[in-house]
MARMI-596410 format. One record per residue: x, y, z of N, C-alpha, C in turn; residue in one letter. Coordinates in steps of 0.2 Angstrom, whole numbers, plus 2048, in hexadecimal, padded with zeros to 3 digits. Example, Ala and Ser with C-alpha at 12.3 -4.5 7.8 and 13.67 -1.06 7.14 Angstrom:
<rs>
8427E482783E7EA8278427F0827A 8407F58238447FB824840800827S 
</rs>
This chain:
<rs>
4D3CBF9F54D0CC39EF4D1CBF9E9X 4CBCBC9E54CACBA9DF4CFCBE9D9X 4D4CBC9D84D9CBE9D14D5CBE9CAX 4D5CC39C64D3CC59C34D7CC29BBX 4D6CBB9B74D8CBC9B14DDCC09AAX 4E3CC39A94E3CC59A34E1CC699EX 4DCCBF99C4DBCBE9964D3CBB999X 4CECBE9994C9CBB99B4C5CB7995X 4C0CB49954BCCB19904BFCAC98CX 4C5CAA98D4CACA498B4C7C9E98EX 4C6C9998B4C6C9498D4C9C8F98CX 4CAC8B9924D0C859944CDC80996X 4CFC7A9904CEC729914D3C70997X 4CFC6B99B4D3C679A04D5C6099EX 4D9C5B99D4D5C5599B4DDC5199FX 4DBC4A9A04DEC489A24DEC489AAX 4D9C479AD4D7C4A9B64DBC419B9X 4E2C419BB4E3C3B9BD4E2C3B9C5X 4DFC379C94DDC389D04D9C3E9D1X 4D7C419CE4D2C499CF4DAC4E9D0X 4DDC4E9CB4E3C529CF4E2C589CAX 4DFC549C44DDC5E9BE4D6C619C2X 4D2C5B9C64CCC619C94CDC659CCX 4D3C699D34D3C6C9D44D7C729D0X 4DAC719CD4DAC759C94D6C7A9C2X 4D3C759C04CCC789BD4C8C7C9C1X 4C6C7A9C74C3C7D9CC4C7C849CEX 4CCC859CD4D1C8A9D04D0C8F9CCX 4D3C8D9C74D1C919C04CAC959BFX 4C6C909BF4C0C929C14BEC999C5X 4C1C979C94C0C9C9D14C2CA29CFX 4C9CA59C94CDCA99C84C8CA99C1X 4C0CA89BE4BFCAC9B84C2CAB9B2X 4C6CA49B44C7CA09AD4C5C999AAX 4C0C9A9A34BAC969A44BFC8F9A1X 4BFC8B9A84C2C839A94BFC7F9A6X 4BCC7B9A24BAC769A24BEC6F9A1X 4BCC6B9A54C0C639A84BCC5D9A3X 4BFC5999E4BFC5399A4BEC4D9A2X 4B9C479A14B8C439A44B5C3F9A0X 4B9C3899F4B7C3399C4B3C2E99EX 4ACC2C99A4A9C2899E4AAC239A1X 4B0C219A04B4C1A9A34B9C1B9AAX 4B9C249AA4BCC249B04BCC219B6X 4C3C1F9B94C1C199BF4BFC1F9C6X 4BCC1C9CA4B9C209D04BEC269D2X 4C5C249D24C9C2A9D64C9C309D0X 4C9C2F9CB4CAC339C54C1C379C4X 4BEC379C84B8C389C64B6C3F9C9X 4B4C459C94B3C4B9CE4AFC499D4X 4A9C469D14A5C449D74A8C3E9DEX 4ACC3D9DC4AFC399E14B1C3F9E9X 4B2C449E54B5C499EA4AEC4E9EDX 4A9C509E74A3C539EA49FC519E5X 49AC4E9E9494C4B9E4490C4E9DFX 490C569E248CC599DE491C5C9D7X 498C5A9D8498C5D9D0496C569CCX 494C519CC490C4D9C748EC529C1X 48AC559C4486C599BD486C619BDX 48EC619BE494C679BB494C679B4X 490C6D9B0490C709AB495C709A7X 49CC719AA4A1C739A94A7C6B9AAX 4A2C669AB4A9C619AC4A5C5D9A4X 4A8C5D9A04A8C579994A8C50998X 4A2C4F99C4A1C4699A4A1C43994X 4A3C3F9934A3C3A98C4A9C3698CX 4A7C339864A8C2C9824B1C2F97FX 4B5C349844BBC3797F4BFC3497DX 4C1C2E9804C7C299814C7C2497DX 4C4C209794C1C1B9784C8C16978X 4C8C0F9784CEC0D9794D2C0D974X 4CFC0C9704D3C0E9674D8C11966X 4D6C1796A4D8C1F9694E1C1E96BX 4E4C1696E4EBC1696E4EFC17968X 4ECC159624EDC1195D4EDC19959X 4E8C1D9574E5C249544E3C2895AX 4E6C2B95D4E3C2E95F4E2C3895FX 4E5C3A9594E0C3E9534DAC3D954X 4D6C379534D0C369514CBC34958X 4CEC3795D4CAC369654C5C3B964X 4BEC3B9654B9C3F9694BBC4296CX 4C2C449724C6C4A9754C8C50971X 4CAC4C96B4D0C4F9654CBC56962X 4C5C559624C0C5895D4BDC5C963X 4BCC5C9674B9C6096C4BEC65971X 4C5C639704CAC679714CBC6D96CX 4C8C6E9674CAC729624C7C79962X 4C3C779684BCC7D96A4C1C82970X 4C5C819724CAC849774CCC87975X 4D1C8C97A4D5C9197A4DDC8C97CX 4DEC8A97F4E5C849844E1C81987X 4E7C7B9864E5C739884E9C7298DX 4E7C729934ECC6F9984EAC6799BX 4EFC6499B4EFC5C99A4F3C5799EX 4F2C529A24F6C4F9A74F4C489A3X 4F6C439A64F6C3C9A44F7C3B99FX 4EFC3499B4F3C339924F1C3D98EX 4F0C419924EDC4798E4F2C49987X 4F7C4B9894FCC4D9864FCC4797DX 4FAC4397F4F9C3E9784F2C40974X 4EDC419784E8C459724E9C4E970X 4ECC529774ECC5A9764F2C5B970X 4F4C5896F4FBC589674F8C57962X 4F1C549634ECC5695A4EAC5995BX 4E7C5D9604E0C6395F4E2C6895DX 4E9C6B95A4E9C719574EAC7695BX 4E9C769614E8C7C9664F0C7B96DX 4F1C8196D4F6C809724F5C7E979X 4F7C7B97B4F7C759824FDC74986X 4FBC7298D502C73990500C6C994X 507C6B998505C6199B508C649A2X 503C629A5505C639AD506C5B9B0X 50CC5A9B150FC529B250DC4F9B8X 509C4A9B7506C479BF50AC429C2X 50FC409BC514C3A9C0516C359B9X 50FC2F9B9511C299B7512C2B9AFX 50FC329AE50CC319A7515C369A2X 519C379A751DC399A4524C349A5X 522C309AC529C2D9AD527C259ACX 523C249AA520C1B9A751DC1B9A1X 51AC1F99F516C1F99A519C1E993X 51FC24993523C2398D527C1E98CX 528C1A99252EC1499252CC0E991X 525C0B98E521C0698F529BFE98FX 52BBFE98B52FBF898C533BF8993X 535BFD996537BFB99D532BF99A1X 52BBFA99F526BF79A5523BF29A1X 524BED99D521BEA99A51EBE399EX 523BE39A4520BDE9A851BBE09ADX 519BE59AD516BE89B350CBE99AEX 50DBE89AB506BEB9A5503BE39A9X 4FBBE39AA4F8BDF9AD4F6BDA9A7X 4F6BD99A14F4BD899B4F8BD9995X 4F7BD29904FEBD49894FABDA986X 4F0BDB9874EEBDF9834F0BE8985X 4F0BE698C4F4BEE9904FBBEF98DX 4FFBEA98C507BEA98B506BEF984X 503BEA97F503BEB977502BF5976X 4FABF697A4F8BFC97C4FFC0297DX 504BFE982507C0398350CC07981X 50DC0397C510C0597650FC0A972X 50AC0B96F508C1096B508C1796EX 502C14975502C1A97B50BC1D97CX 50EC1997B516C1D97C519C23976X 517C2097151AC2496A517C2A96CX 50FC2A96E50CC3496E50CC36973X 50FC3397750FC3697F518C3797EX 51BC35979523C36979520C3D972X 51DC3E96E51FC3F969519C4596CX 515C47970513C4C973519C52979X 51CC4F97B521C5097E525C5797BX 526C55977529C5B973525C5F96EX 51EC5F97151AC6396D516C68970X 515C68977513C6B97D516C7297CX 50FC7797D514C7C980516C7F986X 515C7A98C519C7C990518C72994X 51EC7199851DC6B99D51EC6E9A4X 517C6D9A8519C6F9AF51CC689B3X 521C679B5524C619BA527C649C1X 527C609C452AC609CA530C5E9CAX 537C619CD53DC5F9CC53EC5A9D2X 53BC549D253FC4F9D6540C4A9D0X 547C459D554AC409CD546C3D9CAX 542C3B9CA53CC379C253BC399C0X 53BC409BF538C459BB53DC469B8X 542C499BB54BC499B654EC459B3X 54CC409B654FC3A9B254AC399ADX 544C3A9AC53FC389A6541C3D9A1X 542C439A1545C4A9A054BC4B99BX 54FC4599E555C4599D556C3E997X 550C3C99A550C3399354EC3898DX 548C3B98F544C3F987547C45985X 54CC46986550C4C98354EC51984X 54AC53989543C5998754AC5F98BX 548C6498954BC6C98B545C6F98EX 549C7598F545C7C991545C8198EX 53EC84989537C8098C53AC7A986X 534C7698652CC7798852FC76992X 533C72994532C7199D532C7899FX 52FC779A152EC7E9A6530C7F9ADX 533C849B0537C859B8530C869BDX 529C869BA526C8A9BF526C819C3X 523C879C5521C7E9CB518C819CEX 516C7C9CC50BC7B9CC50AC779D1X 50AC779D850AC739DE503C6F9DDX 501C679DE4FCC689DF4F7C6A9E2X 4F1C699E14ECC6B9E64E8C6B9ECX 4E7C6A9F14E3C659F64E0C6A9FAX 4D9C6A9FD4D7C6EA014D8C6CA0AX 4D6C70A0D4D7C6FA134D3C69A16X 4D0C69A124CBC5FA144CAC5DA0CX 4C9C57A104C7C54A074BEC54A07X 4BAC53A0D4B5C55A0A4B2C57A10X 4AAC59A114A7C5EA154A7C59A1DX 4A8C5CA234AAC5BA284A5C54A2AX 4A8C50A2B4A6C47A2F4A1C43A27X 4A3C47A204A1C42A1C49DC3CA1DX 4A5C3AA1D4A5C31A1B4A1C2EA26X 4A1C33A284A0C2DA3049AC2BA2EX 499C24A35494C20A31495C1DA2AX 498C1CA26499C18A2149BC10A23X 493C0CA22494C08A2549CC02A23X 49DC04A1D49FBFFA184AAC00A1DX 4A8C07A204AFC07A264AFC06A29X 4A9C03A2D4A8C02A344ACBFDA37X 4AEBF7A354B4BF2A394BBBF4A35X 4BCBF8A324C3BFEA334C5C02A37X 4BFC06A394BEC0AA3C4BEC07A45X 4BCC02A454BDC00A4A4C3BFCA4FX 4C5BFCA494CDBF7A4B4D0BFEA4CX 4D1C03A474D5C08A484D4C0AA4FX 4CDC0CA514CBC11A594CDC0BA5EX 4CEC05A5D4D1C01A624D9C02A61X 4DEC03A5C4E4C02A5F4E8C09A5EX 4EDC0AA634F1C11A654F3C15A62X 4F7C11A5B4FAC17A574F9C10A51X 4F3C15A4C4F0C13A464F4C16A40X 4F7C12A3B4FDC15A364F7C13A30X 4F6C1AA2F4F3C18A284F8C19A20X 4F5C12A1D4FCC13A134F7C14A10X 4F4C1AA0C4F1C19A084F2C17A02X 4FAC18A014FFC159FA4FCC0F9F7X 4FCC0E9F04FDC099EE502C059EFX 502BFF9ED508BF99F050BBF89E9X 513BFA9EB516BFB9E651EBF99E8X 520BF29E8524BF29EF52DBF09E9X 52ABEE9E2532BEE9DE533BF59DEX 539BF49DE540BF69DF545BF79D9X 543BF39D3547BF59CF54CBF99CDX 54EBF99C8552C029C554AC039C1X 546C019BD543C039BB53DC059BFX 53CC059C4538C059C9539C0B9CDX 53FC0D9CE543C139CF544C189CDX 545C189C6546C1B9C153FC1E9C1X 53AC1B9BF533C1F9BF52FC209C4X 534C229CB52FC229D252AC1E9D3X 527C189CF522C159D4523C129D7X 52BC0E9D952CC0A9E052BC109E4X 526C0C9E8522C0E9F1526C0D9F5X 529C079F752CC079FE528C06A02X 522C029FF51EC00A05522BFAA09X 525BF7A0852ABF3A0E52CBF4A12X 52FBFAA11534BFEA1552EBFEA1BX 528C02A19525C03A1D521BFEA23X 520BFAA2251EBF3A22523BEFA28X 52ABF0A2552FBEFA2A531BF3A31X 52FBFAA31530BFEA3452ABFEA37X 525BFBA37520BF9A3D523BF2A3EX 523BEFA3C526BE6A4152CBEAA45X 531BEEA43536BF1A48533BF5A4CX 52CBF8A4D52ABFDA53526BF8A58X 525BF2A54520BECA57527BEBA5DX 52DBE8A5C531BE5A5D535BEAA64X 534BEFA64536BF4A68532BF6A6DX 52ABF6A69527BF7A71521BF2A71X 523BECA7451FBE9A76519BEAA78X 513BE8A7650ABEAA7A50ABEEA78X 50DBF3A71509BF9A6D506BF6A6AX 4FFBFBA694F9BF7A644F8BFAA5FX 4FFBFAA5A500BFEA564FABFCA4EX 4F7BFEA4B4F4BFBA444F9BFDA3EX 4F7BFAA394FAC00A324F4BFBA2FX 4F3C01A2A4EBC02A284EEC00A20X 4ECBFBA1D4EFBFBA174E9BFCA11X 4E8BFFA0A4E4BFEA064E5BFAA00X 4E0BF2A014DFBEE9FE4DDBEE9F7X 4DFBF09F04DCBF49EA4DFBF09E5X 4DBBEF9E14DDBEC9D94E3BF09D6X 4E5BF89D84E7BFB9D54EFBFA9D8X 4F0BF69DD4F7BF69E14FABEE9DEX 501BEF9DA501BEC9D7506BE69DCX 508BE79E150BBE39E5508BDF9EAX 501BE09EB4FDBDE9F3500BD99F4X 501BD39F0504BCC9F150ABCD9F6X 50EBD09F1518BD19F6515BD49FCX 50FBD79FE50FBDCA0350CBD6A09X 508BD3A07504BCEA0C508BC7A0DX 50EBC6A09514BC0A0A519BC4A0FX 519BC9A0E51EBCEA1451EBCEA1BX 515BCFA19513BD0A22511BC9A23X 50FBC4A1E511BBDA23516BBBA25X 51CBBCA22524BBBA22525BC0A29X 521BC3A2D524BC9A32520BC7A37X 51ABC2A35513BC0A3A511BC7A3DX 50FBC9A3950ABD2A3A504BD2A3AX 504BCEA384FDBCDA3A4F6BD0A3BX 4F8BD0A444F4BD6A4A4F6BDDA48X 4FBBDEA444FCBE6A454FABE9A3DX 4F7BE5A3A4F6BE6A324EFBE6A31X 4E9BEBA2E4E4BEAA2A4E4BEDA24X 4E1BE9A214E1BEAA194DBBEDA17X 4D9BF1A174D2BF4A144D0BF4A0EX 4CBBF1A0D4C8BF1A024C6BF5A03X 4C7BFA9FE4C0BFB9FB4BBBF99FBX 4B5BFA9FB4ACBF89FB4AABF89F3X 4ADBF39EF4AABF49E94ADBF79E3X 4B6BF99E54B7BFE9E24BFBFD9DFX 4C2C009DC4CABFF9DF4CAC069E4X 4C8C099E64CAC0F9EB4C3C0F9EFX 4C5C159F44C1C179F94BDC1E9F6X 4B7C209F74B3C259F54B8C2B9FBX 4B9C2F9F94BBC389FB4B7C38A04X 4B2C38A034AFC38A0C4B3C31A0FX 4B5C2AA0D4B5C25A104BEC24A11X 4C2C29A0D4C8C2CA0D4C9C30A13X 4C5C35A124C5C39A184C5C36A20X 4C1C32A204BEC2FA254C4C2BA28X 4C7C27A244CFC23A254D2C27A26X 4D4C2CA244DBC34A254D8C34A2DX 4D2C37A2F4CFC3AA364D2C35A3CX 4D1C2FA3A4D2C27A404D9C27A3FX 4DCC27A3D4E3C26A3C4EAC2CA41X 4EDC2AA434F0C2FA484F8C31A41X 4FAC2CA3C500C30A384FEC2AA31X 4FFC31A2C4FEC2DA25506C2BA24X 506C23A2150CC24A1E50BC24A17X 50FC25A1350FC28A0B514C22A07X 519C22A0751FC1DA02525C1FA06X 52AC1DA03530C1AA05536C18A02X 537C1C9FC53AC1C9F653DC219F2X 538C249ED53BC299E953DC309EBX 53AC329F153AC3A9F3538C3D9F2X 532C3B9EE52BC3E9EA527C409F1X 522C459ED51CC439F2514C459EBX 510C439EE50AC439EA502C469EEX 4FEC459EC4F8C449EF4F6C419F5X 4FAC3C9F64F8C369FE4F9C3CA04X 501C3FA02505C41A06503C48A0AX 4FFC4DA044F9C54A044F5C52A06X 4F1C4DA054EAC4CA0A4EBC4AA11X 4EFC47A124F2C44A1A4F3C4CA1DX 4F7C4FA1B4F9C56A1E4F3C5AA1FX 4F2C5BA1A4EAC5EA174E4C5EA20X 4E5C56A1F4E1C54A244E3C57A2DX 4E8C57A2C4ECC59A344EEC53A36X 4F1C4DA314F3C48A344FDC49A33X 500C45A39507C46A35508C40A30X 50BC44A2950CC3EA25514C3FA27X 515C37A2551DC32A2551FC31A1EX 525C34A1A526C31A1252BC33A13X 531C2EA0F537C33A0E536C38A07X 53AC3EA0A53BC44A05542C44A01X 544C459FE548C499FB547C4F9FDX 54CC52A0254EC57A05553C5DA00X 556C5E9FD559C629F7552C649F2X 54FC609F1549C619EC543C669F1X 541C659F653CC679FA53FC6C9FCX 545C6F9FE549C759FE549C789F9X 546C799F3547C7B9ED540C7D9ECX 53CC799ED536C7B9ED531C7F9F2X 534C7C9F8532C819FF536C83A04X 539C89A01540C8AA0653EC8CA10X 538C8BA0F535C8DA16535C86A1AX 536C80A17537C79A1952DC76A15X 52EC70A1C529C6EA19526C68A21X 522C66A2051FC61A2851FC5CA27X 521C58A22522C52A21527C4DA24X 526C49A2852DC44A2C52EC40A27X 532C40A2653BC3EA2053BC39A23X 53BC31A2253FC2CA23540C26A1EX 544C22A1C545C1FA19545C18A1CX 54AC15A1C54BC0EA1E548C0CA25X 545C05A27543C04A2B542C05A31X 549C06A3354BC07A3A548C10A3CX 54BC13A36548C1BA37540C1BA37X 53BC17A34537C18A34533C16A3CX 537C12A3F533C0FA44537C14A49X 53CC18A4853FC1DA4B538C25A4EX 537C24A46530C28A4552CC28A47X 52AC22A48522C20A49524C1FA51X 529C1FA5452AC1EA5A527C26A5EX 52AC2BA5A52AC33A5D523C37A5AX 521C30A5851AC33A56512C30A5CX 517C2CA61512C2BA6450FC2EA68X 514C33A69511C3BA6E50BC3EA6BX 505C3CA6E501C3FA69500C48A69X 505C4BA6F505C53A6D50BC53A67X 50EC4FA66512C51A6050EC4FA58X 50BC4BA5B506C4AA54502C4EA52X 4FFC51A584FAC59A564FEC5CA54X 502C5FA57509C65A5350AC62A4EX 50CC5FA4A50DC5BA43507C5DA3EX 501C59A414FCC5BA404FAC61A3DX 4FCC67A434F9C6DA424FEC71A3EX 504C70A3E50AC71A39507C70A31X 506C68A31503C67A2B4FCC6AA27X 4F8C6DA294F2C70A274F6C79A25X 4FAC7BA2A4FBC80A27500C80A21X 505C7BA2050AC7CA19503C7BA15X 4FFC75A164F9C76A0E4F6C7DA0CX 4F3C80A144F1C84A114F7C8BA0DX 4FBC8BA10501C8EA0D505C8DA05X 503C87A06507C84A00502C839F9X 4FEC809FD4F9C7A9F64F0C799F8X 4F0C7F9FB4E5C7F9FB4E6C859F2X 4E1C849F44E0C879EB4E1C8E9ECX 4DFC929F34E2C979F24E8C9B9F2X 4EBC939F64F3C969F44F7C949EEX 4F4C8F9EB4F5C8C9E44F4C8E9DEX 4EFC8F9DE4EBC929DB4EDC969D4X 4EFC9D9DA4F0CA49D44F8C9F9D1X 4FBC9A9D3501C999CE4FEC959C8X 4F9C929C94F7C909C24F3C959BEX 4EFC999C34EECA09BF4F2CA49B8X 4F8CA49BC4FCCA59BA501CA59B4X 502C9D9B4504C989AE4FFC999A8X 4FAC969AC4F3C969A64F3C9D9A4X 4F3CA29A54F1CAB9A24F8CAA99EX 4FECAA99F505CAB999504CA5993X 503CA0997500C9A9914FBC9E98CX 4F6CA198E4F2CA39894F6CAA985X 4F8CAD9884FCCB19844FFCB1980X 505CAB980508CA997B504CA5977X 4FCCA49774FBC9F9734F6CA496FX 4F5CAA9704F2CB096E4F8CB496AX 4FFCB396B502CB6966505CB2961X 505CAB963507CA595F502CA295CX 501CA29544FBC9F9534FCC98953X 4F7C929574F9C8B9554FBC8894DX 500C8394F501C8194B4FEC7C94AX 4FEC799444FEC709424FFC6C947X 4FCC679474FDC6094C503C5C949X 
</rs>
């Protein structure tokens, strides 16, 4: 049954859609009779775009195309296209650089934290080596002062309590509120798109084939992120893709004549492919390694995602921070088992009912893993375990009414509190 609004005829800006992670969200809200509309910059990269997930929102009424962001807008950003069309709202709710333009529009807004933009973004001098470009470096400076100086102007922040988020928490001083205890899961549906999409896609076709030739196919959608640092630590984007990596040369080495693959994604977006492809020469992996590009793109189009989840018999996800994100609910989603170490106290806190994801860590466990994974009745059970936590946890029906939720007391307090100055 469709939940019915508190505060109906309210309107709520989305902005900052990183990987489509504010789409379903907008969408949900939507479905609940609260009028969503989603900010989309024309410069958006293919994963950040609606249509990547369903073609037909392209000429969604309700999703806001334009020119918001302009590059400038690091330096003033006051003076963004976003800033001036944000003022026609009711709440601003904001992930990524958002929180750096919703701090001028005058109107109350809340940041729903998607990762990089609360535990990197503020800290631009510990990643000053990692910016692809001195003009990216320079950029990220600015970008740090309204993404720091927003922080404490939010009326509410939704974060997830695993460590980069407390440890980021913990550098920026921030209290409670603006943080806030609920917890906003995200969102994924039970497929990512309508049944056998992407099949037929020529551009998969020698993926697809190598996969349906060998016995147990280990798909990494993960970026390649394989330093280790303290600072790479500290703001969970070491992957752990090594680990993983090692832990197939360790299941190579144990069972002889398995025609195991791991499926790896070849992306401009992965800032390590080099350390990754000196690894697996240094292991002679060769035969059991494909790298799949993109067709044109730094990512795969939503049906040709799909299409990879379906061939694959276990996702693996990272190997590192404890986190989990969007690789990890799609793989699930899909009725595949995913492999990712968890942080076990954190995931007890959030779902005391457990959860289906196989925990492994260091090499030897992983290949422990992937060892017990080759039962393909335990991979169906896994599987079929996985599709119910989603639906339980994070289809928008179960998701959903919590963001319902948030957003309807967010409006209230912003209908008894009148906006301040920026």
């Amino acid at each position: 049954m469709t939940a019915t609004p508190e505060l109906p005829g309210h309107r709520v800006a989305l902005v900052g859609n990183v990987a489509n992670c504010l789409l379903p969200v907008a969408l949900a809200l939507r479905s609940h009779g609260i009028a969503a509309e989603l900010f989309v910059g024309d410069d958006a990269p293919q994963v950040s775009r609606p249509e990547n997930v369903d073609a037909r929102l392209a000429a969604a009424p309700w999703i806001r195309r334009g020119h918001w962001f302009p590059g400038w807008s690091a330096l003033v950003p006051w003076r963004a296209p976003v800033v001036s069309a944000l003022r026609a709202y009711d709440l601003v709710l904001v992930s990524g650089t958002g929180p750096m333009y919703a701090q001028w529009s005058g109107r109350p807004w809340c940041w729903w934290v998607s990762g990089h933009d609360l535990t990197a973004t503020p800290f631009p001098w510990a990643f000053r080596g990692t910016y692809p470009s001195r003009g990216r470096r320079l950029a990220a400076y600015p970008l740090a002062l309204w993404q720091r100086r927003a922080a404490r102007r939010a009326q509410r922040i939704w974060v997830q309590p695993f460590a980069p988020f407390k440890e980021a928490i913990a550098r920026l001083h921030l209290e409670r509120p603006p943080v806030s205890s609920a917890y906003l899961p995200l969102i994924v549906g039970a497929g990512l798109v309508g049944e056998r999409a992407g099949a037929g896609d020529p551009a998969l076709a020698p993926v697809l084939q190598r996969m349906a030739d060998s016995e147990l196919v280990v798909l990494h959608p993960s970026r390649m992120l394989i330093d280790d640092g303290t600072v790479a630590r500290r703001s969970g984007q070491w992957k752990g893709n090594d680990r993983l990596i090692r832990g197939i040369d360790e299941l190579r080495r144990r069972r002889l004549g398995l025609r195991v693959l791991l499926v790896l994604i070849d992306s401009s977006v992965s800032r390590d492919v080099a350390m990754a492809r000196q690894l697996i020469d240094d292991l002679d992996l060769h035969e059991e390694v494909l790298w799949a590009r993109p067709p044109g793109s730094q990512s795969f189009t939503r049906p040709q995602m799909a299409e990879l989840y379906r061939n694959s018999d276990v996702v693996a996800v990272e190997f590192a921070s404890g986190w989990f994100g969007t690789v990890a609910l799609e793989g699930l989603a899909m009725g595949r088992p995913v492999l990712s170490y968890i942080d076990e106290p954190s995931m007890s806190d959030l779902y005391p009912g457990g959860h289906p994801v196989v925990s492994a860590f260091e090499p030897k466990e992983i290949a422990d893993a992937l060892e017990r994974l080759l039962d393909p009745g335990r991979r169906r059970s896994l599987g079929d375990a996985g599709r119910r936590w989603i639906a339980e946890h994070h289809a928008a029906e179960a998701a959903g009414p919590r963001y319902v939720t948030e957003v309807s007391a967010a409006l209230r307090r912003a209908k008894l509190d009148e906006p301040t100055e920026p």
